[in-house]
C-alpha positions in Angstrom: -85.0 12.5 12.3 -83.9 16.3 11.6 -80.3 17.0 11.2 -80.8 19.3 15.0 -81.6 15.3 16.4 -78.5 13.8 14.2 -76.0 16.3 15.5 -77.7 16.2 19.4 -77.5 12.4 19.2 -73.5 12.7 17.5 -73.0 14.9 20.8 -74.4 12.9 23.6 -71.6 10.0 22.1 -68.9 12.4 23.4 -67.6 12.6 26.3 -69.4 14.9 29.3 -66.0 17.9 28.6 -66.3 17.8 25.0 -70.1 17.9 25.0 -69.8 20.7 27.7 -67.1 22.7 25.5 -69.1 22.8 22.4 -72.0 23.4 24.5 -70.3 26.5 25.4 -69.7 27.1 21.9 -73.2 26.4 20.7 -74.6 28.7 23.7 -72.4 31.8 22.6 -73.3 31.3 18.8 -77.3 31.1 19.6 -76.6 34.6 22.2 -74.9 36.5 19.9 -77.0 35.6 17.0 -78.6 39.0 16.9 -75.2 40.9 16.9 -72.6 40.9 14.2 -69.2 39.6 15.6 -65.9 42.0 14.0 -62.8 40.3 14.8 -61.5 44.4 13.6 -61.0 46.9 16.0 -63.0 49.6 15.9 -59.5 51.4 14.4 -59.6 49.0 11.6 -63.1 49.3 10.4 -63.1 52.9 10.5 -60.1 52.4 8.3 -62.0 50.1 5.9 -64.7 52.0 5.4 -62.7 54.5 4.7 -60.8 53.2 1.8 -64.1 51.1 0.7 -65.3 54.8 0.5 -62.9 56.2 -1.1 -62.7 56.3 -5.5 -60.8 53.7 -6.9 -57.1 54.7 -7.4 -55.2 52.1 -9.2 -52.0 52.3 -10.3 -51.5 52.9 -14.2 -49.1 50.1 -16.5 -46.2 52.6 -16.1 -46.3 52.7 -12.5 -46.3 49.4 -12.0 -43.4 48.6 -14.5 -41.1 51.5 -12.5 -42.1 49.7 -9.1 -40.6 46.4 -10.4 -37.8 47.6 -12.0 -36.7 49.6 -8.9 -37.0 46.2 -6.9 -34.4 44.4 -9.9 -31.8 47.0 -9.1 
């Protein structure tokens, strides 16, 4: 028995609105297959490329000690 027939035979012991739920489910993962799902908008991947893109800019040991200090005061 594959693990396809262990799951299908786990399934059919639901009952008939789960089975058809995750049917559903099962149906949009097998159409969509061939297409990356983004849960960005297109806003925010053009925004993550961007700064992907973009040289490293980290901040330096001084910069960082001023930032906490400033949040002390």
């Amino acid at each position: 028995m594959t693990k396809l027939d262990r799951v299908i035979e786990r399934l059919r012991a639901l009952p008939e609105d789960e089975q058809d739920r995750l049917a559903a489910e099962i149906q949009f993962l097998i159409d969509d297959a061939d297409e990356p799902v983004s849960l960005l908008t297109s806003e925010q991947e053009a925004e993550l490329l961007a700064r992907l893109s973009a040289p490293d800019d980290y901040a330096t040991d001084e910069e960082v000690e001023a930032f906490f200090r400033r949040l002390d005061k």
